[in-house]
Residue frames as a rotation matrix with the C-alpha (Angstrom) as fourth column:
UNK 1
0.353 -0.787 0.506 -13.93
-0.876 -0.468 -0.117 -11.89
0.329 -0.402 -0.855 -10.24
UNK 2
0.414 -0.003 -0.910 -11.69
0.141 0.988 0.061 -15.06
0.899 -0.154 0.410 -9.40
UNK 3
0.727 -0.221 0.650 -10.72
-0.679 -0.090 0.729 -15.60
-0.102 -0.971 -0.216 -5.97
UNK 4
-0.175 -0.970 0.167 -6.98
-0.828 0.053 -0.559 -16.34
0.533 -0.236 -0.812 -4.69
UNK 5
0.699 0.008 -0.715 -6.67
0.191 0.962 0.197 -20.02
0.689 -0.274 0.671 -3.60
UNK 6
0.605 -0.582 0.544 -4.86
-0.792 -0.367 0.488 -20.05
-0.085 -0.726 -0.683 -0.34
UNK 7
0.291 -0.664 -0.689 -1.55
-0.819 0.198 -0.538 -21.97
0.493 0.721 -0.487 -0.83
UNK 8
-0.573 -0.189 0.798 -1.97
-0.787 -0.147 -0.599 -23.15
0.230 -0.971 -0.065 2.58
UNK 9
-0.594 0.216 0.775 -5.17
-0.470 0.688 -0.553 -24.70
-0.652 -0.693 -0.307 3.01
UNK 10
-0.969 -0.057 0.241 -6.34
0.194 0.432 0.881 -24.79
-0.154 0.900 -0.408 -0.72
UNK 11
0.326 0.884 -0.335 -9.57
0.729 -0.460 -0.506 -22.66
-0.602 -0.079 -0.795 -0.03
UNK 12
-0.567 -0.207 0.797 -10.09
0.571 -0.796 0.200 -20.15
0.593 0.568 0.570 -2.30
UNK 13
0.516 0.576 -0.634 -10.51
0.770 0.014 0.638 -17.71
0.377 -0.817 -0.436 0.62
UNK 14
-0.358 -0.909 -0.213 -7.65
0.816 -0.415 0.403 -15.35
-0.455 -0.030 0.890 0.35
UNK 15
0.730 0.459 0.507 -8.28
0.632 -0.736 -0.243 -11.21
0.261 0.498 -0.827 0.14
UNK 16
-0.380 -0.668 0.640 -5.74
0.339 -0.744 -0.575 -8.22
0.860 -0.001 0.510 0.21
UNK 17
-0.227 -0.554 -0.801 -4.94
0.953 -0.297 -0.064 -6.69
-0.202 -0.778 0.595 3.24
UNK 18
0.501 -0.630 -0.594 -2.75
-0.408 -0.777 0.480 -3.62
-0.763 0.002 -0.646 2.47
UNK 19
0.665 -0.719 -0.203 0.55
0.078 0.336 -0.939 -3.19
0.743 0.609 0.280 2.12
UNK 20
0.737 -0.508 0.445 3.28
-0.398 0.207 0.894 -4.50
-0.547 -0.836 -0.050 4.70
UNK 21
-0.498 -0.516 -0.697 5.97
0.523 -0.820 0.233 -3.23
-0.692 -0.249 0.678 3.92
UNK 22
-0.070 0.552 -0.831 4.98
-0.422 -0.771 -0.476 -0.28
-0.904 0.318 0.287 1.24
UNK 23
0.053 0.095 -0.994 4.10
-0.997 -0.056 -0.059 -1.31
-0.061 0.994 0.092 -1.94
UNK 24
-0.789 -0.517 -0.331 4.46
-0.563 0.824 0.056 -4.61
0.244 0.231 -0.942 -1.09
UNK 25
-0.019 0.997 -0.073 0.88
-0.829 0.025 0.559 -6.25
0.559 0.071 0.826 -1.34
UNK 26
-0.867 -0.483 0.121 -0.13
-0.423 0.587 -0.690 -8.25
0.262 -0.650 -0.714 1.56
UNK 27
-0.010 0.990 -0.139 -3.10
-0.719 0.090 0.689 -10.80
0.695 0.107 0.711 2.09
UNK 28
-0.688 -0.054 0.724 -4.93
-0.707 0.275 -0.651 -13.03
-0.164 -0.960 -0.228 4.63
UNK 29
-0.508 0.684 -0.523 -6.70
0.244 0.697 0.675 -16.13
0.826 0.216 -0.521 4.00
UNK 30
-0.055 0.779 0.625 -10.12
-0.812 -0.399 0.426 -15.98
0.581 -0.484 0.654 5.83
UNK 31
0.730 0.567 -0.381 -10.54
-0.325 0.779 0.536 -19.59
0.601 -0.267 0.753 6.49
UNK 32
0.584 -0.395 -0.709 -6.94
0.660 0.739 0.132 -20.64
0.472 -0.546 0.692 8.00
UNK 33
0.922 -0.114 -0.369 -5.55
0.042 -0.919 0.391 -17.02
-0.384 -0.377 -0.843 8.92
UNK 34
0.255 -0.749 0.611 -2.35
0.932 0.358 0.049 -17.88
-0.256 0.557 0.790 6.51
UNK 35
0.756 0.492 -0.432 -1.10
0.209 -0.807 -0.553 -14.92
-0.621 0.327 -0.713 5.58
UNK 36
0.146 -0.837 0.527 1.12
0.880 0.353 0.317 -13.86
-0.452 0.418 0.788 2.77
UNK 37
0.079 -0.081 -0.994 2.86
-0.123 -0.990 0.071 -11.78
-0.989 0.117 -0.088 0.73
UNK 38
0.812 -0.227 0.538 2.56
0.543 -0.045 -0.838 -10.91
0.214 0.973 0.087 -3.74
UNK 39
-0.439 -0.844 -0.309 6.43
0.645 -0.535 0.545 -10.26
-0.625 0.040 0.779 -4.72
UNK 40
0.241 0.540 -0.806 6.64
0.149 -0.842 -0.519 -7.24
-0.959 0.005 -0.283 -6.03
UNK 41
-0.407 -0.875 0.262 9.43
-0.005 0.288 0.957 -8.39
-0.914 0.388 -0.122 -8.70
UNK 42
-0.902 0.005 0.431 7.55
0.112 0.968 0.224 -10.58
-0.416 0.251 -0.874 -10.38
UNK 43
-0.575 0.817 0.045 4.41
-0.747 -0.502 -0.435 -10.18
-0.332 -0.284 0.899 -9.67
UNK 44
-0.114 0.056 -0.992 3.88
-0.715 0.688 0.121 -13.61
0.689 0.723 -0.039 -10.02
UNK 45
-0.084 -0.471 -0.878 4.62
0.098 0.873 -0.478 -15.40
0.992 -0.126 -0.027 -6.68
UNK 46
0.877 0.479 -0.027 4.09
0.150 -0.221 0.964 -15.57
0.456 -0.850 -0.266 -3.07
UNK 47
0.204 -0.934 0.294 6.76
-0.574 -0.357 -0.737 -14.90
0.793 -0.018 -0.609 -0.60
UNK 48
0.645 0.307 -0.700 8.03
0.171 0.835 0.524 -17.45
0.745 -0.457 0.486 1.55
UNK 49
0.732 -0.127 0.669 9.60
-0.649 -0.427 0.630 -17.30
0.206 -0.895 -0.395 5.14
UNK 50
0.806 -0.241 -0.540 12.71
0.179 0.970 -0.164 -19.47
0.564 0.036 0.825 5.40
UNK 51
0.731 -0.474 0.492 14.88
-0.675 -0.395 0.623 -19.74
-0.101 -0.787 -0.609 8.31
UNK 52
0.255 -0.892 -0.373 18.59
-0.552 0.182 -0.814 -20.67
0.794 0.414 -0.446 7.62
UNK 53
0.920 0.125 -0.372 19.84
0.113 0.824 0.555 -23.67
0.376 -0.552 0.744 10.06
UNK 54
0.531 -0.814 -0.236 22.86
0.773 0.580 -0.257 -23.05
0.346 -0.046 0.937 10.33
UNK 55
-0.420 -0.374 0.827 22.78
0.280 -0.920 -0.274 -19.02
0.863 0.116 0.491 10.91
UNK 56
-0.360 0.689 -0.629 19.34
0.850 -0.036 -0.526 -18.99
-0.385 -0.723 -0.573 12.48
UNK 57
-0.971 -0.024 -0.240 19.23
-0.144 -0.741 0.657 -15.86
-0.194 0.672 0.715 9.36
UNK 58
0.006 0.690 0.723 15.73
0.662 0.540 -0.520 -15.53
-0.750 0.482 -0.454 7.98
UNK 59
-0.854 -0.510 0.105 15.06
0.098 0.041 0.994 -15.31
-0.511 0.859 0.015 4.61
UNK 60
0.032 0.719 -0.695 12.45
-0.622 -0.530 -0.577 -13.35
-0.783 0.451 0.430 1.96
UNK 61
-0.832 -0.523 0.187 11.89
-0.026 0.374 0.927 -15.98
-0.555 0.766 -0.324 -1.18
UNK 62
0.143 0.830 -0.539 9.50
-0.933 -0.068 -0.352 -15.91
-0.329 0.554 0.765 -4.10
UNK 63
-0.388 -0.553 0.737 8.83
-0.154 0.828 0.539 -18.94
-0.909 0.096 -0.407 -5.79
UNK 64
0.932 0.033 0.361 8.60
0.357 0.091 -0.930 -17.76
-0.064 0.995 0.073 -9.30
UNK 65
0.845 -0.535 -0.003 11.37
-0.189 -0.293 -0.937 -15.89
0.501 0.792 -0.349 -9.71
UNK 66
0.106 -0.698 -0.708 13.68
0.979 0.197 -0.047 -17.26
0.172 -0.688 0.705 -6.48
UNK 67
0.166 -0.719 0.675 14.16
-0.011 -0.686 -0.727 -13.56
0.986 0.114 -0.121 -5.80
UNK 68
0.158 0.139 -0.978 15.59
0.921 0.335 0.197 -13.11
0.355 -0.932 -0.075 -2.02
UNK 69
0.360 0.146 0.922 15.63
-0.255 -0.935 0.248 -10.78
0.897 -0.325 -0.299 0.56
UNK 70
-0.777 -0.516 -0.360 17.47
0.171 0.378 -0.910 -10.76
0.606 -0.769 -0.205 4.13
UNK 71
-0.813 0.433 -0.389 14.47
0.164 -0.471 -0.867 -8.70
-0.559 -0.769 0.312 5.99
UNK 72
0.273 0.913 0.304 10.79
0.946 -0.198 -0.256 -8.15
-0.174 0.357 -0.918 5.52
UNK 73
0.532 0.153 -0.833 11.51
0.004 -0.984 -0.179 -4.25
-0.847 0.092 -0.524 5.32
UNK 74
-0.503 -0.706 -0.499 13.80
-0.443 -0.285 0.850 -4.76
-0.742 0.649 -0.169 2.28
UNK 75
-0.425 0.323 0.846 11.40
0.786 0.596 0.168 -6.93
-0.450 0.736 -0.507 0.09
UNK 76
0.678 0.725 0.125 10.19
0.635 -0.491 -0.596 -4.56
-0.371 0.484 -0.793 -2.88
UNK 77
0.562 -0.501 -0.658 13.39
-0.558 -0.817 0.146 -3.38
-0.610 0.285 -0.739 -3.09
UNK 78
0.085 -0.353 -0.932 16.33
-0.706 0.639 -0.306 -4.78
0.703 0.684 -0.195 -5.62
UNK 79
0.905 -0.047 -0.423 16.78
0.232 0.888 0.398 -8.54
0.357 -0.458 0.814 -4.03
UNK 80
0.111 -0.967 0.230 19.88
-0.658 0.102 0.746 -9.35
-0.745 -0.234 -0.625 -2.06
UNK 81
-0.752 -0.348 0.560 19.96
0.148 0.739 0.658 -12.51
-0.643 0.577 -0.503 -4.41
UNK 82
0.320 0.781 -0.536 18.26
-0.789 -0.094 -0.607 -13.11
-0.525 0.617 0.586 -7.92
């Protein structure tokens, strides 16, 4: 079984959770408490947290497929942006 490299601190230390929101697969690195999220899009990419400067908006982003999201409760559904 291979084990999930955290993106974070580069341990491979990283195990599923759940899901937070539904269907949307969430995990916790053991070693730095990082946690993330697998898009669901994709299924390819983590999701990143990115707060807009200029709005103070925050933002859902994968970084395989860029897909975005305005709110954690909307990721898994269709993106606001692709």
């Amino acid at each position: 079984m291979s084990q999930i490299v955290c993106p974070a601190c580069k341990d491979a230390t990283v195990v599923e959770v759940g899901e937070n929101p539904e269907g949307v697969k969430y995990f916790v690195c053991s070693h730095c408490r990082e946690s993330k999220r697998w898009c669901s899009r994709c299924d390819q990419g983590w999701l990143y947290k990115w707060v807009d400067p200029t709005t103070n908006g925050v933002l859902f982003n994968c970084d395989e497929c860029e897909a975005t999201w305005y709110s954690i409760e909307k990721v898994g559904s269709n993106p606001d942006f692709s």
